[in-house]
C-alpha positions in Angstrom: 12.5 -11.9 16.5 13.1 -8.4 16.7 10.2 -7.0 15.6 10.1 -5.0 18.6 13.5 -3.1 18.4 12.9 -2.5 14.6 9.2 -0.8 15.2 11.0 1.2 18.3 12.8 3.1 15.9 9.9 4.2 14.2 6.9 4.4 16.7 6.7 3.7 20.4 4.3 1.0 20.9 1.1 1.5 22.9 0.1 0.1 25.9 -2.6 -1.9 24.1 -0.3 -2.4 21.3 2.4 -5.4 20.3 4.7 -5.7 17.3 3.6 -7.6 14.7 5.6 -8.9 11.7 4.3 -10.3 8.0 7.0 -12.3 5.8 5.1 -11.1 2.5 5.3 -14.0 -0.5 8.1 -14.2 -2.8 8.1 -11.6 -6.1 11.4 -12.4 -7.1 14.9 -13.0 -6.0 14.9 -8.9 -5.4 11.7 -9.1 -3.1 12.6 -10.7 -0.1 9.9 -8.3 2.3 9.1 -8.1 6.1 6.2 -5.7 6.9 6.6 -5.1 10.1 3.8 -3.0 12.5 1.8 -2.1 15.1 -1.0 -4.1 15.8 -4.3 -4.0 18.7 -3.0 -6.9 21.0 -6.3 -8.1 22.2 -7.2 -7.9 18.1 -4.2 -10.4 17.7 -5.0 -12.5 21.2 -8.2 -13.2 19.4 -7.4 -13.9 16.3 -5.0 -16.2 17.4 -7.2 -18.0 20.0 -9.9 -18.2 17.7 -8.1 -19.3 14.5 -5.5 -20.5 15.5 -1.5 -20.3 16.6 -1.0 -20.1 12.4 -3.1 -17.1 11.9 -1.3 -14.2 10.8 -2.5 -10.3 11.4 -1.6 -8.3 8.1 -0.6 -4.5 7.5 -2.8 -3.1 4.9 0.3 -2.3 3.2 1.2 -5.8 2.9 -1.5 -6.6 0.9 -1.0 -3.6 -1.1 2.9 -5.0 -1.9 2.0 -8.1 -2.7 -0.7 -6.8 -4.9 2.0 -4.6 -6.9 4.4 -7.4 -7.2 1.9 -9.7 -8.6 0.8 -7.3 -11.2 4.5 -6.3 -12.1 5.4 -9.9 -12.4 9.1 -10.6 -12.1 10.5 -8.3 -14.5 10.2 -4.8 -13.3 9.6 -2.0 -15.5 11.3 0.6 -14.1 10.4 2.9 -10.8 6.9 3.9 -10.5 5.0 5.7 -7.5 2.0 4.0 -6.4 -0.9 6.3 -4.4 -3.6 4.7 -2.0 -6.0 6.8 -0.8 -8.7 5.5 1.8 -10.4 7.7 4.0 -7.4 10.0 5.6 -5.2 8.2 5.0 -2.4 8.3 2.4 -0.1 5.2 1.1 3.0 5.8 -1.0 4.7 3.4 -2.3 8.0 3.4 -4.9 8.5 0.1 -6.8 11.7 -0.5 -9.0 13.6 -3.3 -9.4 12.9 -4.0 -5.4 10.6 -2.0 -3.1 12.2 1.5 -2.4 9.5 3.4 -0.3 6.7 2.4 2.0 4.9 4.8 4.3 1.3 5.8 5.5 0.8 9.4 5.8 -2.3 11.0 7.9 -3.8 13.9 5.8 -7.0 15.9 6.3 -7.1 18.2 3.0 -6.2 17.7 -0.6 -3.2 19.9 0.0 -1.9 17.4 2.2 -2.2 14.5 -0.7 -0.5 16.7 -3.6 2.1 17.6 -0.6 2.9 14.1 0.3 2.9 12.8 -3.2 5.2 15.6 -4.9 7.9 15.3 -1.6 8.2 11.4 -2.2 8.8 12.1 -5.9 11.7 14.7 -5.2 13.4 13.2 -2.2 13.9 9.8 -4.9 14.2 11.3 -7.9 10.7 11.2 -9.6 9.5 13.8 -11.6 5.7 15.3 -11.5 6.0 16.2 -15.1 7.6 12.8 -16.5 6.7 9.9 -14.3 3.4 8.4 -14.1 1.6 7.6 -10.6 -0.6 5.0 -10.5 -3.8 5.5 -7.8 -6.0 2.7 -6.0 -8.3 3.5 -3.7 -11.4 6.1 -3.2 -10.1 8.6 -4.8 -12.2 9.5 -8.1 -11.6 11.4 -11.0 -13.7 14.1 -10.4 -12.7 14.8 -6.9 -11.1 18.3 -5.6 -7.9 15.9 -4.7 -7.7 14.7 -7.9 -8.0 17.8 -9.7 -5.7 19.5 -7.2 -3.3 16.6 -7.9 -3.1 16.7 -11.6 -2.2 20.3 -11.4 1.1 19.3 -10.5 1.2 15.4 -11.3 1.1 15.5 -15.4 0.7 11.3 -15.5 -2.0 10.5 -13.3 -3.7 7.1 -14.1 -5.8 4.7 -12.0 -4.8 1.1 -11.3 -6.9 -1.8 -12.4 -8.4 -4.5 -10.1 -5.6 -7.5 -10.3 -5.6 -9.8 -12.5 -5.8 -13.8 -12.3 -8.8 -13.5 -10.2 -12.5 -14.3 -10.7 -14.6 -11.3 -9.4 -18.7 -11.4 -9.3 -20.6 -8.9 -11.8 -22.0 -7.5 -8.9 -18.5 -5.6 -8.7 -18.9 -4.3 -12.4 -20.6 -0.9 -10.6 -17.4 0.1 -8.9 -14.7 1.6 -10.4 -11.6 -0.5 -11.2 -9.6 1.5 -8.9 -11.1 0.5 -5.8 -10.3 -2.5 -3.0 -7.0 -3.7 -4.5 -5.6 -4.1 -1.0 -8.5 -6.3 -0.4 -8.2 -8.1 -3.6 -4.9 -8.4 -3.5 -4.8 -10.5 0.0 -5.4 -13.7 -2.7 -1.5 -13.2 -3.0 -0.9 -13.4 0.4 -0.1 -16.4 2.2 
């Protein structure tokens, strides 16, 4: 529909580029969610003539919502800021009773994570010293951003792989905290 008019607004397509929109699975009542982004139109001309008119391109960060809404499960308990960290690239997201931040930040130094992260927490009214974060991704415990990050974030804890699923002991070698997005497209449809 007017995926294009919305993502105009917020980034000016490509030339190789096309809108793309993802209708993410029911949470609740409260979590009725359209991701919509950019996406590589030949990546989506092929998907589509190789699987199909039914496939469906998804945002990282779709997977990543649905993932959170699955392991919140319909009663919410209370705003929380979710951190996903792969490669240089920063998610944040703010879950409540309904989705209240999504974005994707580009960052090159650990400065740039504890930036992001503390600015999302004061522009909606989360504070470093009494809300927790929860982090998924490659970020490890022992890392200069992690240690960086927990000089100003007091309740830093990693997120678990979600539940409900069957995972291979060959997984039992990396850390709990890692591939959730990719786990978590079970919950997509």
């Amino acid at each position: 529909g007017d995926e294009d008019a919305y993502l105009a607004l917020h980034h000016a397509l490509g030339t190789t580029e096309q809108a793309a929109a993802y209708r993410l699975p029911p949470g609740s009542a409260a979590h009725e969610l359209v991701s919509i982004f950019a996406a590589d139109a030949g990546l989506a001309s092929w998907l589509r003539a190789t699987h199909g008119p039914a496939s469906q391109l998804l945002h990282h960060t779709s997977a990543l919502v649905a993932g959170l809404l699955h392991q919140r499960g319909s009663v919410a308990t209370g705003r929380q800021l979710y951190l996903h960290l792969v490669g240089h690239e920063l998610t944040l997201l703010v879950l409540g009773t309904q989705l209240e931040f999504c974005n994707v930040f580009a960052i090159s130094t650990p400065e740039d994570v504890v930036y992001y992260t503390i600015l999302v927490m004061q522009e909606l009214g989360l504070s470093p010293d009494r809300d927790a974060v929860t982090i998924w991704g490659e970020l490890a415990g022992d890392s200069a951003i992690f240690t960086q990050l927990a000089t100003y974030v007091r309740h830093l804890r990693f997120g678990r792989r979600p539940f409900g699923l069957s995972y291979s002991y060959r997984l039992n070698e990396l850390a709990e905290s890692r591939y959730f997005e990719l786990f978590s497209l079970a919950f997509c449809q």
